[in-house]
C-alpha positions as CSV (number, residue, x, y, z in Angstrom):
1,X,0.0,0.0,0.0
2,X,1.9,3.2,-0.8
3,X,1.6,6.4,1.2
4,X,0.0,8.5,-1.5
5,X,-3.1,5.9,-1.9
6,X,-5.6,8.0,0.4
7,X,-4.8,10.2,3.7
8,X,-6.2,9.0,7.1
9,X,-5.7,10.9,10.1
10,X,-5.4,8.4,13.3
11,X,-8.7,8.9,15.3
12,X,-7.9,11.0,18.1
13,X,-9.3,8.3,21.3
14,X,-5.6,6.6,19.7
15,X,-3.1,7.7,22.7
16,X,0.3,6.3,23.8
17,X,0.7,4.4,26.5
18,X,3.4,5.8,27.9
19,X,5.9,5.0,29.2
20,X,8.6,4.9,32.3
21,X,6.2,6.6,34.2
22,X,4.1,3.2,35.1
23,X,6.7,0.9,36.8
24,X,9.8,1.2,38.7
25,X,12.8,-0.4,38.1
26,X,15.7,-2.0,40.2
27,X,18.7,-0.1,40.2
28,X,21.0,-2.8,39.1
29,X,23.0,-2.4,35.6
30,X,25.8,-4.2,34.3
31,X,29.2,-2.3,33.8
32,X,30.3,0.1,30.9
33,X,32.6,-2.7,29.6
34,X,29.5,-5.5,29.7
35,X,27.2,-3.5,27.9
36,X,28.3,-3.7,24.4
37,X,28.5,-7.5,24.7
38,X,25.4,-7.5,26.1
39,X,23.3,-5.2,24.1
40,X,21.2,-6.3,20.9
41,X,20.7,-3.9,17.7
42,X,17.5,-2.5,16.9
43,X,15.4,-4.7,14.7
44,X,15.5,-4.4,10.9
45,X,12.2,-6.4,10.6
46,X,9.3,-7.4,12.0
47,X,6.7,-10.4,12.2
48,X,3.1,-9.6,12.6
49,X,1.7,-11.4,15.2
50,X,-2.0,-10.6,14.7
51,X,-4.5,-8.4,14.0
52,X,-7.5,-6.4,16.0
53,X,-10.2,-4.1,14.9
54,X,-9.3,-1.5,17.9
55,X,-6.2,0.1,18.7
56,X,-7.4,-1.1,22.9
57,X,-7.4,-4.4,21.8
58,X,-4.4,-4.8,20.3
59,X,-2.7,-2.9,23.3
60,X,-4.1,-5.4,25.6
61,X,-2.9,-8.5,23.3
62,X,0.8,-6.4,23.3
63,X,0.9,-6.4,27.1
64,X,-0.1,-9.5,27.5
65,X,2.2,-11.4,24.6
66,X,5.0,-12.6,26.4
67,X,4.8,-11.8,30.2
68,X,7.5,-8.7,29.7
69,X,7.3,-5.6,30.3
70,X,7.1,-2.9,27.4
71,X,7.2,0.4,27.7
72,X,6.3,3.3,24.5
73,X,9.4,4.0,23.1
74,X,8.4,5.8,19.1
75,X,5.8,6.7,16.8
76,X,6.0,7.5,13.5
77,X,3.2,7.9,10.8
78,X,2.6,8.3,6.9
79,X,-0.9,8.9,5.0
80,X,-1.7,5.6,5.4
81,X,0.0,4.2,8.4
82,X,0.4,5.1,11.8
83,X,3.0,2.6,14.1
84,X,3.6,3.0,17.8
85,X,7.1,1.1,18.7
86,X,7.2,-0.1,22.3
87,X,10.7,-1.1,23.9
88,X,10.9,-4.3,26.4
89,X,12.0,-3.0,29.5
90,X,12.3,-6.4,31.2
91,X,16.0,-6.8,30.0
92,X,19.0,-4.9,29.9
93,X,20.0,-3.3,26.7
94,X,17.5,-5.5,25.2
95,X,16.5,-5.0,21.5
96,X,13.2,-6.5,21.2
97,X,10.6,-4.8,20.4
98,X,6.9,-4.6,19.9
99,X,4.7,-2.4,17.9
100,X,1.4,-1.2,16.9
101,X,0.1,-0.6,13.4
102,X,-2.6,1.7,12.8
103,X,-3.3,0.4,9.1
104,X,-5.9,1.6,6.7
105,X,-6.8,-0.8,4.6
106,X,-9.3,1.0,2.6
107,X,-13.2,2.0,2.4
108,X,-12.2,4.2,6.2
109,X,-11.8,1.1,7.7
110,X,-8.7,0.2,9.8
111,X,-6.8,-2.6,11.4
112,X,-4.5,-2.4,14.3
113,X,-1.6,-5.0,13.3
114,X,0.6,-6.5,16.2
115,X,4.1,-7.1,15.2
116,X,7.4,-8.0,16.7
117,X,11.5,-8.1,15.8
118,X,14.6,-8.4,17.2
119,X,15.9,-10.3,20.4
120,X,16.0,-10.2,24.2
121,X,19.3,-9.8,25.9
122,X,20.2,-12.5,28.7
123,X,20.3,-10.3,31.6
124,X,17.0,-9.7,33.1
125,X,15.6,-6.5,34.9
126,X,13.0,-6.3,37.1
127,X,10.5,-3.9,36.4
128,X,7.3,-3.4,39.1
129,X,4.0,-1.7,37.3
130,X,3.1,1.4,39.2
131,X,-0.3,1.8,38.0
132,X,-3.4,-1.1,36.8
133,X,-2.8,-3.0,34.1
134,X,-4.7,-2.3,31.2
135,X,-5.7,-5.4,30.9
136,X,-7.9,-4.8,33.9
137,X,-8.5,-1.1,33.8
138,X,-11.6,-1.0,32.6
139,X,-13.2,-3.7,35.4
140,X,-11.6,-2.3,38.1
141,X,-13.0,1.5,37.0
142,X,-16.4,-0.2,36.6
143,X,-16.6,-1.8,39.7
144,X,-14.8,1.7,41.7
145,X,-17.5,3.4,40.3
146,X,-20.4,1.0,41.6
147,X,-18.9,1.5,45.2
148,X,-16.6,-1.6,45.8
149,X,-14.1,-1.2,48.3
150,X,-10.5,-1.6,47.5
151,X,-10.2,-5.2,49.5
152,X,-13.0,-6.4,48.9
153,X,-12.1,-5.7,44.9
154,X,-9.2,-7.0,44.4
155,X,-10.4,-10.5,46.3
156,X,-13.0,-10.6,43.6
157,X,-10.6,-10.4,40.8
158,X,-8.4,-13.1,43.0
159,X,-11.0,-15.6,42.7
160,X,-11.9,-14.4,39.3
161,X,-8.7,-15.5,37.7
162,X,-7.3,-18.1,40.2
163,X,-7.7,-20.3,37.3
164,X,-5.5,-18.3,35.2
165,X,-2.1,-17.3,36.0
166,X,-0.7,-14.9,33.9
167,X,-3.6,-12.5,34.9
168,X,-3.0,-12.6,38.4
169,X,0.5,-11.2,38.1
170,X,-1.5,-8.5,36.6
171,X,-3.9,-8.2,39.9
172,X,-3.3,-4.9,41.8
173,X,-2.2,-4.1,44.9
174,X,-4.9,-2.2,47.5
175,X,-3.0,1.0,47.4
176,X,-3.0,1.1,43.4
177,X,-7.0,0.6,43.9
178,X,-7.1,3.3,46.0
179,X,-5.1,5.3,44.1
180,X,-6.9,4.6,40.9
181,X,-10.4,5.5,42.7
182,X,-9.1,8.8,44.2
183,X,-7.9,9.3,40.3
184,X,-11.4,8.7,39.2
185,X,-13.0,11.0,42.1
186,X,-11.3,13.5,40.8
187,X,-11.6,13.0,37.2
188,X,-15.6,13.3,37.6
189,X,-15.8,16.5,39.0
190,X,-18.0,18.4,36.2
191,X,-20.4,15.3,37.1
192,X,-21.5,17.3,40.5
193,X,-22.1,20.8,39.5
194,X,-25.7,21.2,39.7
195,X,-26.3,23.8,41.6
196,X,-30.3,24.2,41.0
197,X,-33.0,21.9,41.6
198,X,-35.0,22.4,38.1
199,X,-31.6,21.3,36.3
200,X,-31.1,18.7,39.3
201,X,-34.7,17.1,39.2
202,X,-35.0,17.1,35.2
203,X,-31.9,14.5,35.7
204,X,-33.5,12.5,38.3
205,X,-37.0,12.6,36.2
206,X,-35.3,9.8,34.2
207,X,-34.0,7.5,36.4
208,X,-36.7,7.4,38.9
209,X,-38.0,4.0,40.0
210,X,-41.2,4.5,42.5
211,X,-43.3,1.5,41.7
212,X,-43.3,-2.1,42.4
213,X,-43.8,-2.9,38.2
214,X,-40.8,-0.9,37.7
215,X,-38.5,-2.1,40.6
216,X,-39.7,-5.8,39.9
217,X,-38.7,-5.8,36.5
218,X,-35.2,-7.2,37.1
219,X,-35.0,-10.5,39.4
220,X,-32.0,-12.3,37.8
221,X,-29.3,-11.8,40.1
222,X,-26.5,-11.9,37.3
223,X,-28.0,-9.3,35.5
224,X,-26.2,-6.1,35.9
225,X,-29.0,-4.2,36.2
226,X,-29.4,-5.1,39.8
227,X,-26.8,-2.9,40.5
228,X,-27.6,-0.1,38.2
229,X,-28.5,2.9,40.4
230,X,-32.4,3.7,41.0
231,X,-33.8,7.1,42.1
232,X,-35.8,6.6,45.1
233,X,-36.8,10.3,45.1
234,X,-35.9,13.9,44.6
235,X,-37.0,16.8,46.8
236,X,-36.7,20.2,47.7
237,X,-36.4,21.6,51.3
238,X,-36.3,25.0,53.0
239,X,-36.9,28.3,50.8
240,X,-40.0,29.2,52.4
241,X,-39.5,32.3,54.4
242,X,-36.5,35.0,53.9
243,X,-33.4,33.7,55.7
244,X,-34.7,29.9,55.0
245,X,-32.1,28.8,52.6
246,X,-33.6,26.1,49.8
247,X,-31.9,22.7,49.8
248,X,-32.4,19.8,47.0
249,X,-31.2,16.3,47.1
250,X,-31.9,12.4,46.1
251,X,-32.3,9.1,47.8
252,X,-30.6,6.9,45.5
253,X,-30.5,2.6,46.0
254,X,-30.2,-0.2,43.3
255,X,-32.5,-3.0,43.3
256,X,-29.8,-5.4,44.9
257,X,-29.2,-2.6,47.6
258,X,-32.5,-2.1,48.6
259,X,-33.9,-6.0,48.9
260,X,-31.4,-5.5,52.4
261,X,-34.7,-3.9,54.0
262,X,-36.4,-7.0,53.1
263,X,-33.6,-9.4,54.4
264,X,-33.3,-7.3,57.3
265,X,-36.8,-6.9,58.4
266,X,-37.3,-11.1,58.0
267,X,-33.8,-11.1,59.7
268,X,-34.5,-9.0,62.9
269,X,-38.3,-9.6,63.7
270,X,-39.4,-7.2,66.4
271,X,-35.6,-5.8,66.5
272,X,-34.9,-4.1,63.7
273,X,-32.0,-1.5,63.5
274,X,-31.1,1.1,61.4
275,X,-28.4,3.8,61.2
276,X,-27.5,6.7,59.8
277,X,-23.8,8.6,58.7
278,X,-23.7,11.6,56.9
279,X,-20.2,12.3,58.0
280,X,-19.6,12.0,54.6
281,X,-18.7,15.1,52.8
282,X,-18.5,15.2,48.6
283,X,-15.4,17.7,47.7
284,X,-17.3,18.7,44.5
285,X,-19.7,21.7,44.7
286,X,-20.5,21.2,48.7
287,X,-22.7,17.7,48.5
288,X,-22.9,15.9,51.8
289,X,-23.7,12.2,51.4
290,X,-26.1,9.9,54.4
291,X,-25.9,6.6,54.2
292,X,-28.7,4.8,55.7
293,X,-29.5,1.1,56.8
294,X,-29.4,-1.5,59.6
295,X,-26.4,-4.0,60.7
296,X,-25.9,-7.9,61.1
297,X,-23.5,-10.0,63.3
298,X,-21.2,-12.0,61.5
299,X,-18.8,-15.0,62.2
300,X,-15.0,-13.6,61.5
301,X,-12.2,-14.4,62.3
302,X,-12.8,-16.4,65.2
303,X,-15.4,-13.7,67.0
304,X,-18.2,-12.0,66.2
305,X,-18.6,-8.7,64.0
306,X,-20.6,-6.1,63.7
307,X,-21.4,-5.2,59.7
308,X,-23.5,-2.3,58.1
309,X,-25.8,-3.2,55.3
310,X,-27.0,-0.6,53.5
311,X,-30.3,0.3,52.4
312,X,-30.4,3.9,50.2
313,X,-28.0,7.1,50.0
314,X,-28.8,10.5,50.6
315,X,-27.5,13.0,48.4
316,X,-28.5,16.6,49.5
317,X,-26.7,20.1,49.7
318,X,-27.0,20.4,53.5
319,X,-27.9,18.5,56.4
320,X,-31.4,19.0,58.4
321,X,-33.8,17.7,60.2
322,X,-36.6,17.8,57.2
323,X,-33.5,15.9,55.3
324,X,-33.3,12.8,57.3
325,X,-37.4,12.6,57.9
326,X,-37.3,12.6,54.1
327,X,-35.0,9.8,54.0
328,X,-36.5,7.6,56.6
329,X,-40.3,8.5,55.3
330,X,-39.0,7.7,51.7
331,X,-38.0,3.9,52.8
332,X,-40.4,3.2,54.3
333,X,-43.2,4.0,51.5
334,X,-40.7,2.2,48.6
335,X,-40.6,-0.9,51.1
336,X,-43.9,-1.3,51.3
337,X,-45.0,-0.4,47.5
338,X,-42.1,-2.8,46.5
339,X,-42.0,-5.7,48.8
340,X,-45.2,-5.3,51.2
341,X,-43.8,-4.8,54.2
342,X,-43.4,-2.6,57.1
343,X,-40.3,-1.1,58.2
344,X,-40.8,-1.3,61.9
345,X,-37.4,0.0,63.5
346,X,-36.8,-0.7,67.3
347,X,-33.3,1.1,67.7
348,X,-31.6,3.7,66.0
349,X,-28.1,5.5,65.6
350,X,-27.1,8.1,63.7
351,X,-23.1,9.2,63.9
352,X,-22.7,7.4,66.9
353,X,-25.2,8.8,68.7
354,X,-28.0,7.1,70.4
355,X,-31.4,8.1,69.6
356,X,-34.3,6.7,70.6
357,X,-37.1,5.6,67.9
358,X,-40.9,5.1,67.1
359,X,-42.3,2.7,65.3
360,X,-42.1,5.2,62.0
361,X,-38.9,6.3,62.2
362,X,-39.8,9.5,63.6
363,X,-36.6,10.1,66.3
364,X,-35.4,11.8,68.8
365,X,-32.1,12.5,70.0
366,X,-31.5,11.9,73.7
């Protein structure tokens, strides 16, 4: 295919994976006099290996070729063609390399073409991957962004791939979890700047799930709709009077979520618990977030635990009073529309502090 056949410019979602930046190396090298001897010449050819219809999956097929670490090293590009060259870092001097073709192959239609040339030196580096592999990126974002703890995550991909060893070299640690969620809390920050209720309820108006048809329309517990978020309900507080500020928010569940008031009203007959937090304080555009639902004892560990299971979450602008009756009045109207039942609670606690409850949920702090 020569280069004057038809001009393609490389869609712009096509970005190197660069580079260094992603691992850490160990600081051993071998001497000025071993390195000649040691070091391969870049190669003159290269084999394809195979070929993908995205550029994401071909990255992912490069990462996960040989076990080795490569790292982008060039780019160059013609009309027609568009090559990313990536070095292996996983050996000194080492003169293999990997690349990425960006091909058109006519009628605006592309292939990504996976090639490979030259050889691996004997001496052998160890290189540690800062970040998640890509391999995994986009499960591990999904699941950060559905509200899965760092532990808890990486024990699910554990089990996922215990079967399959070369992907759980590529598990990550806790820490680059954590990292990677704090990333993503900070990339989403436009997400939260709603800072009026008309343009706040219009985007609740389509998500909201108030009746039993609607809620019940997903049972299948492997579909992943059970965890897709469901507006309980939207409101607006306060703005009555001069000097009574106006305050919006949303109770928000999912369908797998919010079947814990069922389980935990059949679970605690006569004693049901529930608890509140709103200690916790979004850093974009001033939302504060309540969770709210009751607790079970647990076997662990050789002792029994205390754990929270959640019902709903309340995202409003500011705390109140009118807030939390909201909250409590809103569960206990989609528990019984949804599974028939009463919500009777016998104890509450809300940030640690006791309060004593009716059978409504109407409270009072003592």
């Amino acid at each position: 295919m020569s280069d004057e056949e038809s001009e393609w410019v490389a869609p712009p979602s096509v970005t190197e994976e660069s580079s260094d930046s992603e691992f850490s190396y160990d600081s051993s090298s071998p001497s000025e006099g071993a390195q000649a001897a040691l070091s391969q010449p870049r190669p003159s050819s290269f084999t394809r290996v195979a070929s993908y219809d995205a550029y994401a999956a071909a990255k992912e097929a490069l990462d996960d070729h040989n076990g080795f670490v490569y790292t982008f090293e060039s780019r160059y590009e013609t009309t027609t063609l568009l090559v990313r060259v990536f070095l292996c870092r996983s050996h000194q001097m080492c003169g293999h390399r990997l690349k990425i073709g960006a091909v058109d192959i006519g009628n605006s239609v592309i292939q990504f073409h996976l090639e490979e040339g030259g050889r691996h030196t004997l001496v052998v580096r160890r290189a540690r991957r800062r970040g998640i592999h890509i391999s995994l990126r986009e499960d591990v974002d999904s699941l950060l962004k559905m509200g899965w703890g760092a532990t808890r995550l990486r024990t699910l991909l554990q089990h996922r791939y215990i079967d399959h060893p070369r992907m759980s070299t590529n598990i990550p640690t806790v820490r680059q979890i954590e990292n990677r969620r704090a990333y993503l809390v900070r990339s989403c920050n436009a997400t939260w700047e709603i800072t009026n209720h008309v343009t706040f309820n219009a985007w609740a108006s389509d998500r909201m799930c108030t009746t039993r048809e609607d809620f019940m329309s997903v049972t299948d517990d492997g579909d992943a709709e059970m965890d897709s978020r469901i507006i309980l309900d939207s409101f607006v507080i306060g703005g009555g009077s001069e000097g009574d500020p106006t305050s919006f928010g949303i109770i928000v569940s999912s369908r797998r979520v919010f079947r814990n008031v069922l389980a935990s009203v059949r679970g605690q007959p006569g004693e049901l618990s529930c608890a509140t937090d709103g200690t916790y304080k979004l850093h974009f555009a001033g939302w504060v977030i309540v969770d709210c639902g009751s607790e079970h004892v647990a076997w662990s560990r050789g002792s029994f635990a205390h754990k929270f299971v959640p019902w709903a979450y309340m995202f409003v602008r500011s705390e109140s009073k009118e807030a939390y009756t909201r909250l409590f009045c809103v569960i206990r109207e989609r528990a019984r529309t949804f599974f028939d039942i009463d919500v009777d609670v016998a104890s509450f606690a809300r940030q640690g502090k006791r309060i004593v409850c009716s059978r409504t949920l109407r409270c009072t702090k003592v």
